[in-house]
ZAMARGU-4260 file (C-alpha; in steps of 0.2 Angstrom, whole numbers, plus 5000, padded with zeros to 4 digits):
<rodrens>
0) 5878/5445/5351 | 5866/5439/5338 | 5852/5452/5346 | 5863/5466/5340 | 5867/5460/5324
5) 5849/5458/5321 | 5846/5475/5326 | 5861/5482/5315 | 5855/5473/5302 | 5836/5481/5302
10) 5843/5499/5305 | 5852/5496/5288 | 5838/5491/5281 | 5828/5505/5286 | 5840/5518/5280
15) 5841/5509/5265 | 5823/5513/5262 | 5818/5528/5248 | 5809/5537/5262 | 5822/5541/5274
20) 5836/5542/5258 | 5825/5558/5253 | 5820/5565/5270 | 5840/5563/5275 | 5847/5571/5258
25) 5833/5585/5263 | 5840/5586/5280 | 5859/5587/5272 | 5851/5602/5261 | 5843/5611/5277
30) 5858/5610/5288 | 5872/5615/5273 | 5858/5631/5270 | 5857/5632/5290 | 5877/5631/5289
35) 5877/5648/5277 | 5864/5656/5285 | 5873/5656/5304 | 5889/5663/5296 | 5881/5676/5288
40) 5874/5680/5303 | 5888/5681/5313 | 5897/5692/5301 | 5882/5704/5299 | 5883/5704/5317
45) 5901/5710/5317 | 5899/5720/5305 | 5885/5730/5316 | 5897/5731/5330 | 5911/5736/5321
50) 5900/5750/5313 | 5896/5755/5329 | 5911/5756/5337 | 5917/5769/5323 | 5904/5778/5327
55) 5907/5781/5346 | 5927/5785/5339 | 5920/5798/5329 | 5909/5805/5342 | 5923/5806/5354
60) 5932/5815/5341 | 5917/5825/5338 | 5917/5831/5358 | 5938/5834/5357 | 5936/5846/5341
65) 5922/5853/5351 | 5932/5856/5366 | 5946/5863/5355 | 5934/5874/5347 | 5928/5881/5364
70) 5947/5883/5370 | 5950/5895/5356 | 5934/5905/5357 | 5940/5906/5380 | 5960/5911/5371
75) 5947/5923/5359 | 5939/5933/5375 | 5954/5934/5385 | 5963/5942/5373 | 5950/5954/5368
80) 5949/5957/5388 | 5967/5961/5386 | 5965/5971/5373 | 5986/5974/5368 | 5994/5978/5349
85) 5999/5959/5350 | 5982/5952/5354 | 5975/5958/5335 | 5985/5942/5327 | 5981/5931/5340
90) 5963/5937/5340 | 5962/5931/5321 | 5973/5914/5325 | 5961/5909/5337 | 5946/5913/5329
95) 5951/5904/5313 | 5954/5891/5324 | 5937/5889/5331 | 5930/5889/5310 | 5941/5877/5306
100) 5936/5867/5321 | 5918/5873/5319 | 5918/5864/5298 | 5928/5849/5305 | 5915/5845/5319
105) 5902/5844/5303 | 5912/5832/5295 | 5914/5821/5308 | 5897/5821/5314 | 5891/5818/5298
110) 5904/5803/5295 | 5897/5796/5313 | 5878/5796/5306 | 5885/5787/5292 | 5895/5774/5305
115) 5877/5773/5313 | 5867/5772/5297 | 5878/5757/5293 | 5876/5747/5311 | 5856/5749/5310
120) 5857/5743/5293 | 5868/5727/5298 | 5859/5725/5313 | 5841/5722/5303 | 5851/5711/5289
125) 5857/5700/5307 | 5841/5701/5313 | 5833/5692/5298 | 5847/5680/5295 | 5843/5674/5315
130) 5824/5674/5309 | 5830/5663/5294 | 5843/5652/5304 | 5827/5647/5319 | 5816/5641/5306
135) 5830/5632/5295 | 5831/5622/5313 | 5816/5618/5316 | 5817/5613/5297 | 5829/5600/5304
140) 5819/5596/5321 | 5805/5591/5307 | 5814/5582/5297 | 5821/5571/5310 | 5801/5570/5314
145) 5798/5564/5300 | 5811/5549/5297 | 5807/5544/5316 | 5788/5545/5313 | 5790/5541/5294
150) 5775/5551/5292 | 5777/5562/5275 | 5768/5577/5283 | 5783/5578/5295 | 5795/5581/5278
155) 5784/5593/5272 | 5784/5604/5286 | 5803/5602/5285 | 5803/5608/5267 | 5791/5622/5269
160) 5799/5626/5286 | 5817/5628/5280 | 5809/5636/5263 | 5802/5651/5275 | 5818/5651/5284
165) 5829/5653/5268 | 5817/5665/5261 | 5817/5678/5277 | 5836/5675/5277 | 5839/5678/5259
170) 5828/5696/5262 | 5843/5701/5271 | 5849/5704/5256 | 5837/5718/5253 | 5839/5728/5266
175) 5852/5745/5262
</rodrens>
């Protein structure tokens, strides 16, 4: 019994030493940074399926306004086969149908670059947050190092370590 108290009682006093007080406060920073970093990622990483996701919805829409458009031009070519007094204002139905499917296609395509745009655009701002989110742990893996070792090069890595990692993460917010 007295062994254990002996032991409890130099562990308290090695944590009461200035050395590991800094390296354990740097270690609180790291992992509350490593903490904001992760979510971010996740979200961003979200964010890049979702966008991609609206993407594949318009480009199925894409393909039915396509398919419409190419049912009204078939309708178009089987009435002029026809070739009756009624087929004139059918004629002119189905080819304003195949414009009017013909400008909505644009759109859409256009609005499904833009969903695609958006998911490569997340997808790099995930990408570096990961970047950041590695280093910012072996940030922590130092700094634990460090107060085992209590060698001060091992804090410094930690702090120049998790510095790279919060710098890469925070260039996430550069990319548009």
């Amino acid at each position: 019994m007295a062994s254990v108290n002996e032991e409890l009682s130099e562990h308290a006093h090695h944590a009461q030493e200035p050395f590991d007080k800094r390296v354990a406060v740097t270690m609180a920073i790291i992992a509350a940074l490593l903490a904001i970093v992760s979510v971010a990622a996740h979200i961003d990483t979200t964010e890049e399926l979702l966008a991609q996701q609206k993407a594949s919805d318009q480009w199925a829409y894409y393909q039915a306004k396509d398919i419409r458009r190419y049912d009204s031009e078939i309708a178009q070519d089987f009435l002029k086969a026809l070739k009756s007094d009624s087929t004139e204002e059918r004629l002119k139905h189905y080819g304003d149908n195949a414009a009017k499917y013909d400008r909505d296609r644009a759109e859409i395509q256009n609005t499904a670059r833009e969903f695609e745009a958006e998911r490569d655009v997340k997808g790099r701002q995930a990408l570096r947050l990961e970047a950041g989110e590695v280093f910012l742990e072996i940030g922590i893996v130092f700094a634990s190092l460090a107060i085992l070792t209590k060698r001060a090069l091992g804090w410094y890595g930690s702090i120049l370590t998790a510095g790279a990692g919060a710098v890469i993460a925070l260039t996430a917010l550069a990319l548009h």
